[in-house]
C-alpha positions, 0 to 999 in steps of 0.5 A, a space after each residue: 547324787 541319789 542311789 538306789 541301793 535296794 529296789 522294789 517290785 518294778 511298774 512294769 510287774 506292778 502294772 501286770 498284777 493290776 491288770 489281773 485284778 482289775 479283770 477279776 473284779 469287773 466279772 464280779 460286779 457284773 454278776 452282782 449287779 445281774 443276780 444280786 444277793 445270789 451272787 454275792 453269797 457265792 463269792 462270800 462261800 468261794 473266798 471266805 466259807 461264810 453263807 448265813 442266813 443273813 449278812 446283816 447282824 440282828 440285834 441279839 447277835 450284836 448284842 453277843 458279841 458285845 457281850 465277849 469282849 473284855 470290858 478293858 478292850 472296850 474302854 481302849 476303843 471307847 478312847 481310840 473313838 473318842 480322840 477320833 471323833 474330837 479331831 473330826 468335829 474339829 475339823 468339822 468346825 473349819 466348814 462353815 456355811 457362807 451367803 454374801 452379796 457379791 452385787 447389790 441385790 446379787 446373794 451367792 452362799 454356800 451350805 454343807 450338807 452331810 452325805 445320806 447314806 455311807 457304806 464303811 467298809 473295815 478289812 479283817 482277812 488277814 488281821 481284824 483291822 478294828 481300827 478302821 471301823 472308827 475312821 469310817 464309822 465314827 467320823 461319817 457320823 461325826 459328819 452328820 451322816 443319817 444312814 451308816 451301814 459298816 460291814 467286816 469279812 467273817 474271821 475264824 467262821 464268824 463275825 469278829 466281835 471286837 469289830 462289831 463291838 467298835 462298829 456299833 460303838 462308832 454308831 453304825 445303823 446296820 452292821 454286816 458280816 460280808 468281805 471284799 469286793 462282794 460287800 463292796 458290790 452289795 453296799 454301792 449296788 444293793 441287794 434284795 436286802 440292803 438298800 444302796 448307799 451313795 457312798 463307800 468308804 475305807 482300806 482294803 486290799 488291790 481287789 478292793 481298792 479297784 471294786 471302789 474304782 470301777 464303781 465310782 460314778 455309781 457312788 461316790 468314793 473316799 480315795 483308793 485306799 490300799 495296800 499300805 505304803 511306808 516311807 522313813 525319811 531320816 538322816 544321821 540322827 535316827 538309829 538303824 533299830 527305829 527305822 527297821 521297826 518303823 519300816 517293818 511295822 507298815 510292812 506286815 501289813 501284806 506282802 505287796 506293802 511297799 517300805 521304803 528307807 529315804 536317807 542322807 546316811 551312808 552309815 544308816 544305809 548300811 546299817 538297815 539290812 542287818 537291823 531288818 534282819 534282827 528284827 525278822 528274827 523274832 517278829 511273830 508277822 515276819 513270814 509277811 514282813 520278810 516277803 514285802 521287805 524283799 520285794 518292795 522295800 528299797 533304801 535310797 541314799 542321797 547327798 542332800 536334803 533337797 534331793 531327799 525331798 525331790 525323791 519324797 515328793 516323787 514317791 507319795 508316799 501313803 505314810 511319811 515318817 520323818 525321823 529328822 533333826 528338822 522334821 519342820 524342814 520336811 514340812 514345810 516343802 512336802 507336798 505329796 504325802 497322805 500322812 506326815 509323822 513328825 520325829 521319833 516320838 510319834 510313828 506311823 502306829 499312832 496315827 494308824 489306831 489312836 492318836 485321832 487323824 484318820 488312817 484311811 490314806 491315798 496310795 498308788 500316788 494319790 497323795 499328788 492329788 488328795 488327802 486322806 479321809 476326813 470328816 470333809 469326805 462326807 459333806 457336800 459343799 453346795 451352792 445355792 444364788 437369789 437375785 433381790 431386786 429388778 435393776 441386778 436382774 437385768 444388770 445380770 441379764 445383760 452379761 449373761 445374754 451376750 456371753 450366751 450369743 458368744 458361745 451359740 447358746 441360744 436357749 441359754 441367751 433367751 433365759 437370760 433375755 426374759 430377765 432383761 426384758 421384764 425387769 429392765 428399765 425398760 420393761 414392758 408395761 
């Protein structure tokens, strides 16, 4: 039997707020994509204070913020890049380029091609989030992306110079001080003085995550990736402290930031809400922690490990952490889940900054029909087919021509027609 001891925000009141956000930025791209540069400096002085002469970072600039970070800070980025950018060429590794001859005379391949030109886009309103500078940046060029443009909100009145030290670590091309839907608008559309790319990347918040949406079609996009979802799986064996520290570490992300306890428990059911409460009481985010907990943390108790994974599967969670004698169990029959954090030694934080699997994740249930971004994201399997000899034209031909008269296609059935004919036996002399 599954109980809902503690529940979340409800679809319906999830659905109304959406339904606000997804008006808003539809008038914000409209007026981007009407006045360009002009607007976008309107919204970057409406919601962030921030009009420079210049979005776009110059070298010297760069190079001052470069100049204020600790040289300890940026030996910890150089390491969280590099563990990053060895798993992308890893996985970079898996991609192979194919060409087999399906037929004789009949060649078919395929090539992987880099995308030309990728807008990374890294949170920093609430919290600088350097660590999206590295999923994005890093991995786009570990993909062999020739044109990496990366922007930040401003934080505290300026560029933050550890984002734009990790963004031009990570390799960035172009490095721009702008947030929100405006950046998102002027990186996919262009402006007057930065040339659209064919596609964005990277978390952010609902705004931002819908600013994706609406412009996918225009650009290609990674995922919806936002806000930050957390799902503990855990039975007996995980203590009540873990899990809230779990729970809330994802939590602190924004008030609309679902944690959720999924558990075959009772004596850890009962437990979480006064280990919430322990650690509230001296975590320095807890005024954000405290709001999402309340309103979208749940605790459901189950009776059996098949009904743990039916509700798990159900969720999609954006993060999964099992703290399990068994994670393997959960493993192996969970499909629906953007990451999976497998026992108490590792934890979502892991993957989130260092270990090197990219952080940038499906929510809103996404994870029902794709993984998180990876350097795969950025490359573009394409096909390409050569036909050899006369007899595997015609001998193509010949299908192609009455499956073409099948479907009333006849401009197609001639293309097909004109092979046989030349390159058929009986061709003409």
């Amino acid at each position: 039997m599954i109980r809902y001891l503690k529940s979340g925000q409800t679809a319906e009141a999830a659905a109304g707020r959406q339904a606000e956000v997804r008006k808003s930025v539809e008038a914000i791209l409209e007026n981007i994509a009407a006045n360009g540069e002009q607007a976008v400096r309107e919204y970057s002085q409406k919601f962030d204070h921030w009009s420079p002469a210049s979005f776009r970072l110059s070298e010297q600039q760069i190079e001052a913020c470069l100049a204020v970070v600790p040289e300890p800070v940026k030996r910890d980025i150089e390491f969280a890049q590099a563990q990053i950018r060895n798993f992308a060429l890893a996985q970079k590794s898996t991609l192979c380029d194919i060409e087999v001859q399906t037929l004789p005379g009949v060649v078919l391949g395929h090539k992987n091609i880099p995308v030309n030109s990728v807008g990374c886009y890294v949170p920093g309103g609430r919290y600088p989030m350097v660590a999206s500078a590295h999923m994005s940046v890093v991995t786009a060029k570990a993909a062999g992306v020739k044109r990496v443009i990366a922007s930040a909100p401003p934080f505290g009145g300026a560029p933050h110079p550890a984002i734009v030290t990790a963004m031009h670590m990570g390799g960035a091309d172009e490095i721009y001080a702008f947030g929100g839907v405006q950046a998102i608008a002027a990186m996919a559309l262009g402006t007057e003085h930065i040339a659209a790319v064919d596609m964005i990347v990277g978390p952010g918040n609902a705004y931002v995550a819908e600013a994706k949406r609406q412009l996918f079609g225009r650009v290609g996009i990674d995922l919806l990736a936002g806000p930050t979802e957390t799902l503990v799986i855990a039975d007996d064996s995980c203590d009540a402290q873990m899990a809230a520290v779990d729970l809330l570490g994802q939590a602190e992300h924004g008030p609309g930031s679902p944690a959720v306890l999924l558990t075959n428990s009772a004596r850890l059911a009962q437990e979480l809400p006064a280990a919430i409460e322990q650690e509230l009481s001296w975590l320095p985010t807890a005024d954000v922690a405290r709001v999402a907990w309340q309103n979208c943390g749940e605790i459901i108790l189950t009776d059996t490990l098949e009904e743990m994974v039916s509700q798990a599967q159900r969720i999609a969670s954006e993060h999964v952490q099992v703290l399990t004698r068994d994670p393997d169990y959960f493993l192996e029959r969970l499909s629906n889940y953007g990451a999976l954090f497998l026992g108490p030694r590792t934890n979502v934080a892991f993957g989130d900054k260092v270990i090197g699997t990219n952080h940038t994740l499906p929510t809103m249930k996404a994870a029902r029909y794709t993984g998180g971004l990876w350097v795969g994201k950025f490359i573009k399997t394409c096909t390409y087919q050569r036909v050899l000899t006369d007899e595997a034209s015609a001998l193509i031909g010949s299908y192609c021509s009455r499956l073409c008269a099948l479907e009333g296609f006849a401009g197609h059935k001639e293309q097909a027609d004109l092979r046989v004919r030349r390159y058929g036996k009986n061709k003409a002399a």
